[in-house]
Every structure is written in C-alpha cells, then in structure tokens.
mmCIF file of the N, C-alpha and C atoms, coordinates in Angstrom:
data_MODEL
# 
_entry.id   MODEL 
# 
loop_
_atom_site.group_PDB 
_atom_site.id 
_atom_site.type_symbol 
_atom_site.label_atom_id 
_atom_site.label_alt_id 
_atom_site.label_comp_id 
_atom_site.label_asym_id 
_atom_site.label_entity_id 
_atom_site.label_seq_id 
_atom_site.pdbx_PDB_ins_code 
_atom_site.Cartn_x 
_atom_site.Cartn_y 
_atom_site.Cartn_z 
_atom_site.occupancy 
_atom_site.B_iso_or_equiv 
_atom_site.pdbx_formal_charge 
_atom_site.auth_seq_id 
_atom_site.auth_comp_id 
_atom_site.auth_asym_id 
_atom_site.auth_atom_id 
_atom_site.pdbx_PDB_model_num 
ATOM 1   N N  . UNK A 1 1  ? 23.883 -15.411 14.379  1.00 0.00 ? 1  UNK A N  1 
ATOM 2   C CA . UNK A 1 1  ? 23.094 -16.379 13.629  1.00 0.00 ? 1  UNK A CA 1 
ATOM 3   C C  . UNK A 1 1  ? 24.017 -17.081 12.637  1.00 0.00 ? 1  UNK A C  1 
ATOM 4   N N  . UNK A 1 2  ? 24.270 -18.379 13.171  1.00 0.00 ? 2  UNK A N  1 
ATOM 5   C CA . UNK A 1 2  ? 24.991 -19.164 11.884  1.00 0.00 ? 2  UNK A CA 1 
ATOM 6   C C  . UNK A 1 2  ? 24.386 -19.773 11.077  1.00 0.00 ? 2  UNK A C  1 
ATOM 7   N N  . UNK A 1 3  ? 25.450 -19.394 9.032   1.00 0.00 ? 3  UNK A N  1 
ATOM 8   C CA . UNK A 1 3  ? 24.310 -20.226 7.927   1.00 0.00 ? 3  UNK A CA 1 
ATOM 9   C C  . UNK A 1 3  ? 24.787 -21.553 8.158   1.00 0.00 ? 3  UNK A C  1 
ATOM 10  N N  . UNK A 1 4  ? 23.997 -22.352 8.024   1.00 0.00 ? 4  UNK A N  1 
ATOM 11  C CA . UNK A 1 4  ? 23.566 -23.640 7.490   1.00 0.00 ? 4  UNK A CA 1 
ATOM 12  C C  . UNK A 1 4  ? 24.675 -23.801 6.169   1.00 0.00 ? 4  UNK A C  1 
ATOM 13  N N  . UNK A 1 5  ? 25.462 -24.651 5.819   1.00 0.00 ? 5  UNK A N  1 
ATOM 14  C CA . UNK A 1 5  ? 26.494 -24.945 4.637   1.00 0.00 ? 5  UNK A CA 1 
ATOM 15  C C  . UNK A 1 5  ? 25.503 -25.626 4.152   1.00 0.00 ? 5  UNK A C  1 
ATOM 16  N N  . UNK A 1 6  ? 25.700 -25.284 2.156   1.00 0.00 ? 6  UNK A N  1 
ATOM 17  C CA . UNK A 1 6  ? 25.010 -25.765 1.682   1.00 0.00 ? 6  UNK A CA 1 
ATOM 18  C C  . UNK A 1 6  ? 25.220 -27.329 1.131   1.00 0.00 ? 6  UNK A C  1 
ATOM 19  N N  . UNK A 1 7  ? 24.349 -27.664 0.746   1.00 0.00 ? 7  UNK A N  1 
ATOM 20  C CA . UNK A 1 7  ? 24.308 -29.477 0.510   1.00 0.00 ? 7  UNK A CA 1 
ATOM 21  C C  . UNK A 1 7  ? 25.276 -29.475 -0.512  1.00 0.00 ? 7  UNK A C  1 
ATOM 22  N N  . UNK A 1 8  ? 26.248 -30.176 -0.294  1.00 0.00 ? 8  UNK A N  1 
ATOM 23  C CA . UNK A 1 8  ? 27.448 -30.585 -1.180  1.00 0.00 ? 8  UNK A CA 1 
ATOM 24  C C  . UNK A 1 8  ? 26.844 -31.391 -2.770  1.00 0.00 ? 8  UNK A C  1 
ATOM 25  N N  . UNK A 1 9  ? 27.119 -31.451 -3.648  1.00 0.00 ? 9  UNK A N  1 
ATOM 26  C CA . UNK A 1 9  ? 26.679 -31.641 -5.101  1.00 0.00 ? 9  UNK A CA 1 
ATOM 27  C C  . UNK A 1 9  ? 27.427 -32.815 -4.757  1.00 0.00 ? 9  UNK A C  1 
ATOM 28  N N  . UNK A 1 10 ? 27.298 -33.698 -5.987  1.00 0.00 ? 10 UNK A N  1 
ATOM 29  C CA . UNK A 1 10 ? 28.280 -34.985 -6.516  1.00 0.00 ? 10 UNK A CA 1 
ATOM 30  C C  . UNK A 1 10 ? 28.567 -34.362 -7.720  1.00 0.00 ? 10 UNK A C  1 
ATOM 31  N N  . UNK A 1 11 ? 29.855 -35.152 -8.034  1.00 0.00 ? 11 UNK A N  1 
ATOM 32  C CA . UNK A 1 11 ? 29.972 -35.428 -9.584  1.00 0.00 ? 11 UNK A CA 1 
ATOM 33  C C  . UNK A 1 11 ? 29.239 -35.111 -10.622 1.00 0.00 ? 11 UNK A C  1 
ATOM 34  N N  . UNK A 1 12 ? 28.149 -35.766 -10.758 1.00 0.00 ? 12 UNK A N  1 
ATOM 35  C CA . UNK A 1 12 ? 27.493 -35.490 -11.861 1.00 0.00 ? 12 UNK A CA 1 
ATOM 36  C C  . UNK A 1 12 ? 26.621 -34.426 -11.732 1.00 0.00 ? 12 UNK A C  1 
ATOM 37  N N  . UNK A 1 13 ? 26.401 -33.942 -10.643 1.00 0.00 ? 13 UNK A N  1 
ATOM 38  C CA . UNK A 1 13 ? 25.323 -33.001 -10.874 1.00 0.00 ? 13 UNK A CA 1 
ATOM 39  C C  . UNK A 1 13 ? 26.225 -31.749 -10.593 1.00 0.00 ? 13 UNK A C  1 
ATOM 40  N N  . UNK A 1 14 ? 27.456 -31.382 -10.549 1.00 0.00 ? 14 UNK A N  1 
ATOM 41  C CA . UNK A 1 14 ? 28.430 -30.614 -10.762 1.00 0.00 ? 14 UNK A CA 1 
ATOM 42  C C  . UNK A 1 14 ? 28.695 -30.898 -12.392 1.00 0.00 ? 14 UNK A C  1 
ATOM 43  N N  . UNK A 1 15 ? 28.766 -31.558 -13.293 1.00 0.00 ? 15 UNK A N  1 
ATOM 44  C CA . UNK A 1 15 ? 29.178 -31.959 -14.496 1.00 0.00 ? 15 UNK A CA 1 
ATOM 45  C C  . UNK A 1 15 ? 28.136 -31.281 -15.521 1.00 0.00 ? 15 UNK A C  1 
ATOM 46  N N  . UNK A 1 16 ? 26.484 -31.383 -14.963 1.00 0.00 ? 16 UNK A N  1 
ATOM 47  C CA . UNK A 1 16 ? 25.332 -31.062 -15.085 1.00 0.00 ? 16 UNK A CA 1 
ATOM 48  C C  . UNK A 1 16 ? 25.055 -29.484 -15.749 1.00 0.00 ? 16 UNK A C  1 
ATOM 49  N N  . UNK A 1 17 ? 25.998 -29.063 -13.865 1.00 0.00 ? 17 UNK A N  1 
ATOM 50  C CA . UNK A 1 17 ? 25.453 -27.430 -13.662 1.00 0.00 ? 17 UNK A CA 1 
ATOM 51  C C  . UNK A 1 17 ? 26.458 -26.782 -14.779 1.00 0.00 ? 17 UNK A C  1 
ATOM 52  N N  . UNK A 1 18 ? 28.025 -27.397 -14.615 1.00 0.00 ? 18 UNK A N  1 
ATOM 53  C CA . UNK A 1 18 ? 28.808 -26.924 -15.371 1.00 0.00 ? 18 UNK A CA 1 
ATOM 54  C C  . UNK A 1 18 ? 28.486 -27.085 -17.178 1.00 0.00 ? 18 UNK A C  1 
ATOM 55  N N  . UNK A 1 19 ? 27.689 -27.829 -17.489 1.00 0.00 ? 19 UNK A N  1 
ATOM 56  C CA . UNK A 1 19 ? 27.481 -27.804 -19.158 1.00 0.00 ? 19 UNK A CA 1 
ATOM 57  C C  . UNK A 1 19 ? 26.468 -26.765 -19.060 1.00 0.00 ? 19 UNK A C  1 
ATOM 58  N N  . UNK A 1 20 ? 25.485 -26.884 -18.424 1.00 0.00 ? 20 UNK A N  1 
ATOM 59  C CA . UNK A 1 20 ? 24.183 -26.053 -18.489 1.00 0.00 ? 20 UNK A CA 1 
ATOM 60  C C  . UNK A 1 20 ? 25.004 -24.642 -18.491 1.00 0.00 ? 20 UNK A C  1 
ATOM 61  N N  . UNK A 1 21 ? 25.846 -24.541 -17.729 1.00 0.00 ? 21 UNK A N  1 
ATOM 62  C CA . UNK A 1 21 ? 26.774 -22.832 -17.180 1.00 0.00 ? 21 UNK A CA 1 
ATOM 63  C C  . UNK A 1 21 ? 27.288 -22.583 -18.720 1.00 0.00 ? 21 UNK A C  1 
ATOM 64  N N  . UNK A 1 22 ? 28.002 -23.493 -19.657 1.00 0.00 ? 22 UNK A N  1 
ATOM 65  C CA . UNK A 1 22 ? 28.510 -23.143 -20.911 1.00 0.00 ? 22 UNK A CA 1 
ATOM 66  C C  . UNK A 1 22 ? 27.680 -23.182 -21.578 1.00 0.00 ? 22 UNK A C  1 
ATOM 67  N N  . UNK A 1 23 ? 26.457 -23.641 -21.438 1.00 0.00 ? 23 UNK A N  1 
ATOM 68  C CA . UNK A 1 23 ? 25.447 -23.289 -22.673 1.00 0.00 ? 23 UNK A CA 1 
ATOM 69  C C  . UNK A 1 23 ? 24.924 -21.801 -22.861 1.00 0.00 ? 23 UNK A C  1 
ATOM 70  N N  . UNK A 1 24 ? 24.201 -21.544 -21.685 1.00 0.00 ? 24 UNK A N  1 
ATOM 71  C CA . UNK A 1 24 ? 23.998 -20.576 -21.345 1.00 0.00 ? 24 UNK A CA 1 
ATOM 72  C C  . UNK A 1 24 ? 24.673 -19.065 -21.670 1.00 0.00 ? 24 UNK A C  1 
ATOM 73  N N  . UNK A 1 25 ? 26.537 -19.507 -21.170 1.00 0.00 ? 25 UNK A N  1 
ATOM 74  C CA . UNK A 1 25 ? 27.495 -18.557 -21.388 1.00 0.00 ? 25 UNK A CA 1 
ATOM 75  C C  . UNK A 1 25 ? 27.220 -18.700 -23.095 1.00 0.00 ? 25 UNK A C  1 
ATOM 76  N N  . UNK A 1 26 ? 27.539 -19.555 -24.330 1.00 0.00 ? 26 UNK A N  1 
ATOM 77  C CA . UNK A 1 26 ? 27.232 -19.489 -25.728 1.00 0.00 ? 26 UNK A CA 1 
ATOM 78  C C  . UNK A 1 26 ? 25.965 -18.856 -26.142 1.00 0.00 ? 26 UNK A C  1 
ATOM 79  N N  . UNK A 1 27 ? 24.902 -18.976 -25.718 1.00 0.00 ? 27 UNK A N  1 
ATOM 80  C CA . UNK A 1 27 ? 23.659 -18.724 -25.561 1.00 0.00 ? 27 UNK A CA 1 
ATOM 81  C C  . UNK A 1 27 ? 23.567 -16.859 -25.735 1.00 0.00 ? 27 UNK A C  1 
ATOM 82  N N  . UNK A 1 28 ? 24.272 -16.459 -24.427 1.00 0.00 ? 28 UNK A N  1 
ATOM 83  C CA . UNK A 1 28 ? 24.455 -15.380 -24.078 1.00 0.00 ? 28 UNK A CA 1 
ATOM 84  C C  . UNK A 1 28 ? 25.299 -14.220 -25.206 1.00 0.00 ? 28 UNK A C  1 
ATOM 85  N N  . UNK A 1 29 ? 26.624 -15.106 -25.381 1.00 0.00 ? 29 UNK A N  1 
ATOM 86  C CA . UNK A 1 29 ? 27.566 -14.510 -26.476 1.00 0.00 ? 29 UNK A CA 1 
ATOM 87  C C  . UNK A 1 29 ? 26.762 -14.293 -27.604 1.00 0.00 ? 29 UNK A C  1 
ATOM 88  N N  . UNK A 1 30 ? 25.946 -15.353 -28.289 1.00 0.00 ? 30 UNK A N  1 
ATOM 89  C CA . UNK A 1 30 ? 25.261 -15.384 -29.268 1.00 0.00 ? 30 UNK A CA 1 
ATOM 90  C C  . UNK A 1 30 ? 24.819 -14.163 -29.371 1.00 0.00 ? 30 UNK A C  1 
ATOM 91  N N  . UNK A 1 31 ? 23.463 -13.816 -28.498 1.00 0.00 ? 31 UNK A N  1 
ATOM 92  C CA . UNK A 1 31 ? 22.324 -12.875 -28.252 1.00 0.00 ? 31 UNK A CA 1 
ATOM 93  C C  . UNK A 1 31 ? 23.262 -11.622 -28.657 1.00 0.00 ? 31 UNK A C  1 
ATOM 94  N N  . UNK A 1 32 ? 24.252 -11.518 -27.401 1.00 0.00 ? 32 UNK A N  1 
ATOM 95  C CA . UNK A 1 32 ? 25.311 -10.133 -27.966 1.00 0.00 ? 32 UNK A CA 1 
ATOM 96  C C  . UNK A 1 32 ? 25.721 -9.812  -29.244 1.00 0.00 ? 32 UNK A C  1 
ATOM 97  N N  . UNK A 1 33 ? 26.003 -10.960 -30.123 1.00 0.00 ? 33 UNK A N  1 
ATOM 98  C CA . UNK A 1 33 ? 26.284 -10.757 -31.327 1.00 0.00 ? 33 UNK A CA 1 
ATOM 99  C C  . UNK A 1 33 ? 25.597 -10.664 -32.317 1.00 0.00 ? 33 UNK A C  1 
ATOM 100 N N  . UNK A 1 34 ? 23.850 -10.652 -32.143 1.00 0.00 ? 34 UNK A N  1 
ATOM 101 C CA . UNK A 1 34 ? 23.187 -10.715 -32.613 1.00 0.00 ? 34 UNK A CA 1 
ATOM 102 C C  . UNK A 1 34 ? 22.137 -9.249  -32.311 1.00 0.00 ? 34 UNK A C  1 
ATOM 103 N N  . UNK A 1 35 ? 22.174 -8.821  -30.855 1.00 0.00 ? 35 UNK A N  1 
ATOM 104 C CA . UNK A 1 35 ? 21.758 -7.657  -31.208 1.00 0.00 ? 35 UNK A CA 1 
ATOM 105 C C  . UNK A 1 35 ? 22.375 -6.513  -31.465 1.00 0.00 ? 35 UNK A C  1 
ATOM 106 N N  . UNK A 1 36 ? 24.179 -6.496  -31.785 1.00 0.00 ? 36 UNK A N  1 
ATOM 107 C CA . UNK A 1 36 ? 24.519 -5.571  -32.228 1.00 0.00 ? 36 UNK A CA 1 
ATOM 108 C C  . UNK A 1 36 ? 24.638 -5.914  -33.365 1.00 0.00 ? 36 UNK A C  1 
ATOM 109 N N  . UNK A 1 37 ? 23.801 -6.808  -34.106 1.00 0.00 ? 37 UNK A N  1 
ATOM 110 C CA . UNK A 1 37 ? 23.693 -6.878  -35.836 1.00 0.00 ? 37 UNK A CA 1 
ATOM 111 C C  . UNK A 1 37 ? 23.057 -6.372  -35.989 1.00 0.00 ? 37 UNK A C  1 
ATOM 112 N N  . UNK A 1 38 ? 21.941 -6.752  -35.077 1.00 0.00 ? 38 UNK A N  1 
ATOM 113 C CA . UNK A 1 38 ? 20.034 -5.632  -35.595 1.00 0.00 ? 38 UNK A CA 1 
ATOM 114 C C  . UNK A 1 38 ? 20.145 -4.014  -35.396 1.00 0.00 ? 38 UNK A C  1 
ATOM 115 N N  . UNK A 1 39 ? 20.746 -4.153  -34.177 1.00 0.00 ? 39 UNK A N  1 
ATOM 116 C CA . UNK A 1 39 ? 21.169 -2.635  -33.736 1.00 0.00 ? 39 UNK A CA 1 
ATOM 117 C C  . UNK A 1 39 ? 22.058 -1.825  -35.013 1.00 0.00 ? 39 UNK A C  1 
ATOM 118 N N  . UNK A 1 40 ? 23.150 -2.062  -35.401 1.00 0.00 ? 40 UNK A N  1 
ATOM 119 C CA . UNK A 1 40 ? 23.765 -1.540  -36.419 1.00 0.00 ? 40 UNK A CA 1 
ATOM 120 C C  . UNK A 1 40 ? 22.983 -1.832  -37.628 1.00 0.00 ? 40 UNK A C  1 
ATOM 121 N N  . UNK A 1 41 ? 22.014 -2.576  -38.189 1.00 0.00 ? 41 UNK A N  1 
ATOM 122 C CA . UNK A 1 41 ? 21.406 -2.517  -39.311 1.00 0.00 ? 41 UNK A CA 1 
ATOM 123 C C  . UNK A 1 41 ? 20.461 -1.590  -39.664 1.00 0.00 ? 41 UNK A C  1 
ATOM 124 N N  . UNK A 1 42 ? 20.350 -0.650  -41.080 1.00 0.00 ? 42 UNK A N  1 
ATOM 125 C CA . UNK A 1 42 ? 19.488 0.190   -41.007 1.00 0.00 ? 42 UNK A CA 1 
ATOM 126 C C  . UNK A 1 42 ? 17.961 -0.503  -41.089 1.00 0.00 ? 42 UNK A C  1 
ATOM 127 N N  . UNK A 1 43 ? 17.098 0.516   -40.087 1.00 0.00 ? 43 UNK A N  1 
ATOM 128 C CA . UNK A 1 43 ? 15.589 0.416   -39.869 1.00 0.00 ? 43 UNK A CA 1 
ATOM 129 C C  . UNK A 1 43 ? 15.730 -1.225  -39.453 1.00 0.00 ? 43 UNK A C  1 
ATOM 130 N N  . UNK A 1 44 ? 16.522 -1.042  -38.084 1.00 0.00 ? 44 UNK A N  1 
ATOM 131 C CA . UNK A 1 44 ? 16.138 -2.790  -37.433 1.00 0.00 ? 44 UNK A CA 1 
ATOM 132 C C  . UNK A 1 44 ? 14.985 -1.714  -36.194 1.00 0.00 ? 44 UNK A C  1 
ATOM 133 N N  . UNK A 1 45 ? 14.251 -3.622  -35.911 1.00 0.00 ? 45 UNK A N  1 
ATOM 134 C CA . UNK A 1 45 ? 13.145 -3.437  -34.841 1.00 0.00 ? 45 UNK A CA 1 
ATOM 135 C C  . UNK A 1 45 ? 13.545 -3.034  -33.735 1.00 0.00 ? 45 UNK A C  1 
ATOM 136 N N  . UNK A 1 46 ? 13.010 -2.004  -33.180 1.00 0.00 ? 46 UNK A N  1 
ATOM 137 C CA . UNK A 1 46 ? 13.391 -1.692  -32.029 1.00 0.00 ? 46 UNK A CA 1 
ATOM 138 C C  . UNK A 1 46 ? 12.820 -2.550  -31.118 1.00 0.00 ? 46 UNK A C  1 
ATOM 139 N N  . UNK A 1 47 ? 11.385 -2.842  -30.907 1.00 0.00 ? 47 UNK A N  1 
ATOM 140 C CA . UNK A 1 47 ? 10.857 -3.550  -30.361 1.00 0.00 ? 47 UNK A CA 1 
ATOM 141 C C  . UNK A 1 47 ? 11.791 -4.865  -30.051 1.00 0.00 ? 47 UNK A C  1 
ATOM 142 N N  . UNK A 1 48 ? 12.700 -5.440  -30.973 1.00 0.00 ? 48 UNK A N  1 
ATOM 143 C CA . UNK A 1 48 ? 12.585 -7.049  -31.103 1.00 0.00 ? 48 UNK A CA 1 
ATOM 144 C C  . UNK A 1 48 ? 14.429 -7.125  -30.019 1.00 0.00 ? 48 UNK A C  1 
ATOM 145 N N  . UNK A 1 49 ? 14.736 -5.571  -30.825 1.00 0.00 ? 49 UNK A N  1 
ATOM 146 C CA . UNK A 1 49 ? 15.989 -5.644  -30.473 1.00 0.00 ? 49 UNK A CA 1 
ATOM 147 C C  . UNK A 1 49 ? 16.027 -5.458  -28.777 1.00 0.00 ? 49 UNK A C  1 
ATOM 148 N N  . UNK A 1 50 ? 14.907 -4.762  -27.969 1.00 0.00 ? 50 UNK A N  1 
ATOM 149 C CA . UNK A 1 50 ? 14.568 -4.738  -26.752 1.00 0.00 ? 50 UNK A CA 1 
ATOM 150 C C  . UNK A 1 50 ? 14.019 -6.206  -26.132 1.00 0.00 ? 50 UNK A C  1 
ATOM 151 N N  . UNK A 1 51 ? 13.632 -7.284  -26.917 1.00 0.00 ? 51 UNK A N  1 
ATOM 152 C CA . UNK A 1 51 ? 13.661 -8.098  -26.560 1.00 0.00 ? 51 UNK A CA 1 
ATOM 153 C C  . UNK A 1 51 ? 14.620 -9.310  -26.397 1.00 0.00 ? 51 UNK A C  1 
ATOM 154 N N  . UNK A 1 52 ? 15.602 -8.990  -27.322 1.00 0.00 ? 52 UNK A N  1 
ATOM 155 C CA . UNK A 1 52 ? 17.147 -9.865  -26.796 1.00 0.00 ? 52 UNK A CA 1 
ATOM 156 C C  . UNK A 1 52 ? 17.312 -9.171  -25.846 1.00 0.00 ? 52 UNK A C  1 
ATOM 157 N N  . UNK A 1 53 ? 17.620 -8.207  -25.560 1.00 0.00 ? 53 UNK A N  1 
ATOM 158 C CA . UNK A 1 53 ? 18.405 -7.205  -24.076 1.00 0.00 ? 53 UNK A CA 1 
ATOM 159 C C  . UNK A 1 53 ? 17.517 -7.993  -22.822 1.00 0.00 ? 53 UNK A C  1 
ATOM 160 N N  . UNK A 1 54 ? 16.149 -7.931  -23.168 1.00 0.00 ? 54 UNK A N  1 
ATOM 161 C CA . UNK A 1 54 ? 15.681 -8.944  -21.885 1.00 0.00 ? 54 UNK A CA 1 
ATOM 162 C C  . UNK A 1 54 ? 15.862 -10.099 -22.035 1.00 0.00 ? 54 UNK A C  1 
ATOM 163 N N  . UNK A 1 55 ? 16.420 -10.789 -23.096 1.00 0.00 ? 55 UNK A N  1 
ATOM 164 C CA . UNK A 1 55 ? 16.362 -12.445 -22.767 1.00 0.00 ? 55 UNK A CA 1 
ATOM 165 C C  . UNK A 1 55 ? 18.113 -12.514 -22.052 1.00 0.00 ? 55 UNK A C  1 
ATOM 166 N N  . UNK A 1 56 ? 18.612 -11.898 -22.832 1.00 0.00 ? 56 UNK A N  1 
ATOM 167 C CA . UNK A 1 56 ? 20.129 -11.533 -22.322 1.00 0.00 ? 56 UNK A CA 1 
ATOM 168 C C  . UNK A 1 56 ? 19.819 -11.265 -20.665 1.00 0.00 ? 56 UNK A C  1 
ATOM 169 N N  . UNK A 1 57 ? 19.263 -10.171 -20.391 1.00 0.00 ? 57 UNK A N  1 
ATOM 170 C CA . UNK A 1 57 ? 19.573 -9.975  -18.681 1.00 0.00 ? 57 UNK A CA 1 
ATOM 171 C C  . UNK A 1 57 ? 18.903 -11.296 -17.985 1.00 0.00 ? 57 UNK A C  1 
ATOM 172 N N  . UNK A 1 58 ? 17.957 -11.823 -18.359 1.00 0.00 ? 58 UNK A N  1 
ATOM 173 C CA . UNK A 1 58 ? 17.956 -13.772 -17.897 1.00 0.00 ? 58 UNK A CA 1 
ATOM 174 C C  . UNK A 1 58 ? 18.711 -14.478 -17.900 1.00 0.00 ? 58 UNK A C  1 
ATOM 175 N N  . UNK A 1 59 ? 19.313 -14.657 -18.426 1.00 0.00 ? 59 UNK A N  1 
ATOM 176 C CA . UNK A 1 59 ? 20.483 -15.271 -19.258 1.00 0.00 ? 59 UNK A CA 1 
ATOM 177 C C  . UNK A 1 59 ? 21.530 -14.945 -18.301 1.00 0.00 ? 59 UNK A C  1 
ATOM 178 N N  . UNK A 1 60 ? 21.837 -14.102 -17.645 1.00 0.00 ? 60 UNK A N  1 
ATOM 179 C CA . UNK A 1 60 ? 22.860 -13.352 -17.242 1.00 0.00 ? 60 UNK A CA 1 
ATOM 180 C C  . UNK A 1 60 ? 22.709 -13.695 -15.838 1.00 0.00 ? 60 UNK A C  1 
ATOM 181 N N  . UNK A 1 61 ? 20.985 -13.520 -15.690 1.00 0.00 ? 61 UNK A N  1 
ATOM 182 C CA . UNK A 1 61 ? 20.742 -14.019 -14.491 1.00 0.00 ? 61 UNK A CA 1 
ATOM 183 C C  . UNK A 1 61 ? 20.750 -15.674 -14.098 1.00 0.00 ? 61 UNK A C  1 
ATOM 184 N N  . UNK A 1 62 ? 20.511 -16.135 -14.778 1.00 0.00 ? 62 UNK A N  1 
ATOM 185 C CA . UNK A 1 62 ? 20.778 -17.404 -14.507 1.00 0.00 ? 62 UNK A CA 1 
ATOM 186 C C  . UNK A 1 62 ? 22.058 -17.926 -14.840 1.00 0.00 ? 62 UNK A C  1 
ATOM 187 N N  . UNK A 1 63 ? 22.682 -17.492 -15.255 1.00 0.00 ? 63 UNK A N  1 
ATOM 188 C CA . UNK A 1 63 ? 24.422 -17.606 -15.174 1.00 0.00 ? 63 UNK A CA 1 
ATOM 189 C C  . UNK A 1 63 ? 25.009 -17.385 -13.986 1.00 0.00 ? 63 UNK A C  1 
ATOM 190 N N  . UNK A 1 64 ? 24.666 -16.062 -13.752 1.00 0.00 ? 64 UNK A N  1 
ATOM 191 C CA . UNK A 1 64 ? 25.413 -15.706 -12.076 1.00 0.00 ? 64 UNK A CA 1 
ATOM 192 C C  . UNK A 1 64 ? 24.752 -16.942 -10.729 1.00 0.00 ? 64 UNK A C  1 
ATOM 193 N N  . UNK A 1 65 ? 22.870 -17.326 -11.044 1.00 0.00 ? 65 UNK A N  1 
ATOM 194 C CA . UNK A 1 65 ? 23.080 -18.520 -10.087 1.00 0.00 ? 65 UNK A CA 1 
ATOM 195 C C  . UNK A 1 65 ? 23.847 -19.593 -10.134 1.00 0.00 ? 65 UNK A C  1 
ATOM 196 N N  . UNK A 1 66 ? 23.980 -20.322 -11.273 1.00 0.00 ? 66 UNK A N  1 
ATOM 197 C CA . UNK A 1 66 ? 24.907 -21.277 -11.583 1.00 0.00 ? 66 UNK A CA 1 
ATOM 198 C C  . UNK A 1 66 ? 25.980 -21.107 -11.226 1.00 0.00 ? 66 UNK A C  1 
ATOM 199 N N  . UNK A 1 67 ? 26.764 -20.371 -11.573 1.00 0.00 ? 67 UNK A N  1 
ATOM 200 C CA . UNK A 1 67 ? 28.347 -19.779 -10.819 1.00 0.00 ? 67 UNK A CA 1 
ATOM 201 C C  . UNK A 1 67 ? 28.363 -19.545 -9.199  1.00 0.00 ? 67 UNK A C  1 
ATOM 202 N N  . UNK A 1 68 ? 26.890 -18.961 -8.590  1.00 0.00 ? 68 UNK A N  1 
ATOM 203 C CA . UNK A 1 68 ? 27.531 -19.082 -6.802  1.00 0.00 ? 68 UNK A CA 1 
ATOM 204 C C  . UNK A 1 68 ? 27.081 -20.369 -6.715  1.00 0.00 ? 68 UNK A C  1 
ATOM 205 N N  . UNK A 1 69 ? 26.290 -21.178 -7.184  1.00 0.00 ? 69 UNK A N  1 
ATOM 206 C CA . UNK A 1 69 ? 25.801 -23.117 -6.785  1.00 0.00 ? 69 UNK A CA 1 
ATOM 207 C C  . UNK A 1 69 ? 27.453 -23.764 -7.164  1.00 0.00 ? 69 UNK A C  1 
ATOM 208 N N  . UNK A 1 70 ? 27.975 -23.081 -7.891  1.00 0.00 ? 70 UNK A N  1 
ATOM 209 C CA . UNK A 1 70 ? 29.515 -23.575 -8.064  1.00 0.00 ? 70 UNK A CA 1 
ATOM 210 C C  . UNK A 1 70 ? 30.564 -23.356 -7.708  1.00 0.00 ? 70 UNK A C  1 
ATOM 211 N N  . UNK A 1 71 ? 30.085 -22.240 -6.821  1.00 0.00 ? 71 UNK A N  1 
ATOM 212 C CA . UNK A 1 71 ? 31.696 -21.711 -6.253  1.00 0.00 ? 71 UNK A CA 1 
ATOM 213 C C  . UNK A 1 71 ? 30.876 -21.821 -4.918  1.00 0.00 ? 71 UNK A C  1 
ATOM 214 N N  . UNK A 1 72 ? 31.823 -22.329 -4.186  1.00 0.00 ? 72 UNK A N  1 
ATOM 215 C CA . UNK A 1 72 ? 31.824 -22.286 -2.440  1.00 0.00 ? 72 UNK A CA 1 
ATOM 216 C C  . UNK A 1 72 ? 31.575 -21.013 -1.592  1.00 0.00 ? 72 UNK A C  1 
ATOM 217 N N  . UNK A 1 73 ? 31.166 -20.948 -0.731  1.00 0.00 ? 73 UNK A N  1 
ATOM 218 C CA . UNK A 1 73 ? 31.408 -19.390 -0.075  1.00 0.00 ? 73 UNK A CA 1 
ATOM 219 C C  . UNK A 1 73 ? 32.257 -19.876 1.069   1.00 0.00 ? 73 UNK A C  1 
ATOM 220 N N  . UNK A 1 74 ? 33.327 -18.574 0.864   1.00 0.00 ? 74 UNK A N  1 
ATOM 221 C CA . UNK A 1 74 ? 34.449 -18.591 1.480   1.00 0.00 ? 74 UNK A CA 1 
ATOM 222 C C  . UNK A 1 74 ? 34.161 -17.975 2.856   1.00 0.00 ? 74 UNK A C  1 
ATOM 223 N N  . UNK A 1 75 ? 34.772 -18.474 3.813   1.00 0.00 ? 75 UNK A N  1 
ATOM 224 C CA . UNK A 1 75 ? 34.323 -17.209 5.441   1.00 0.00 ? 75 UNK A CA 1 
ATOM 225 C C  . UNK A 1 75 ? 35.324 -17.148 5.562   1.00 0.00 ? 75 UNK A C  1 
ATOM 226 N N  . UNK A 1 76 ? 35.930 -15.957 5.991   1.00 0.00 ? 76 UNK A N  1 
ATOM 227 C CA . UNK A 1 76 ? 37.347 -15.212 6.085   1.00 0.00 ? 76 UNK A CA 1 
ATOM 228 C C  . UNK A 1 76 ? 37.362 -15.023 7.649   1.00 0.00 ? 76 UNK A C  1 
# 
C-alpha cells in the first residue's frame, strides 16, 4: 500500500507554520518557568500547578504537529 505525498505548502504558509512553531515553543518555555515558580513556592496550588502541566502537554502536542507538517518524511 503506497502513501499518498503530502500537499506541498508555499512560502507563506511555511512562514505561517514556522512563527506559530516559535510561539508556541516561547509559550511552552514560559509555562516551564512558571510552574517551577509555583511548584518551589511555599503553599502554591496544587490544583493550578496541575493545570499548566496540562496546558504544557498541548502545547507540546501541538508543537510536535507543526514540526512533522515541517519536516518531510524521508523513505530510506
């Protein structure tokens, strides 16, 4: 069964994915640096601090799509 190659991007919507990919990546760094503030602070929310860890694994997840829509797949 052969895949189907996917629809080639242009320019700009490569220019697009790639800002959206660095926001995201800042976005991400942020969150990290922010829940090991709450985390190391005495009597931080546990609750709240469990809720960066899930916006983070989104975050993470939608990073890794952006990165294979940007990198080619290679057949060896």
């Amino acid at each position: 069964m052969a895949c189907e190659p996917a629809v080639a991007m242009n320019k700009e919507e490569e220019r697009e994915l790639r800002e959206q990919l660095a926001r995201l990546q800042q976005e991400h760094r942020d969150l990290d640096a922010a829940i090991e503030a709450l985390a190391d602070s005495p009597g931080s929310d546990l609750i709240q601090v469990q809720r960066l860890k899930k916006r983070k694994l989104h975050l993470r997840d939608q990073i890794r799509r952006i990165d294979d829509q940007l990198t080619p797949d290679i057949i060896a």
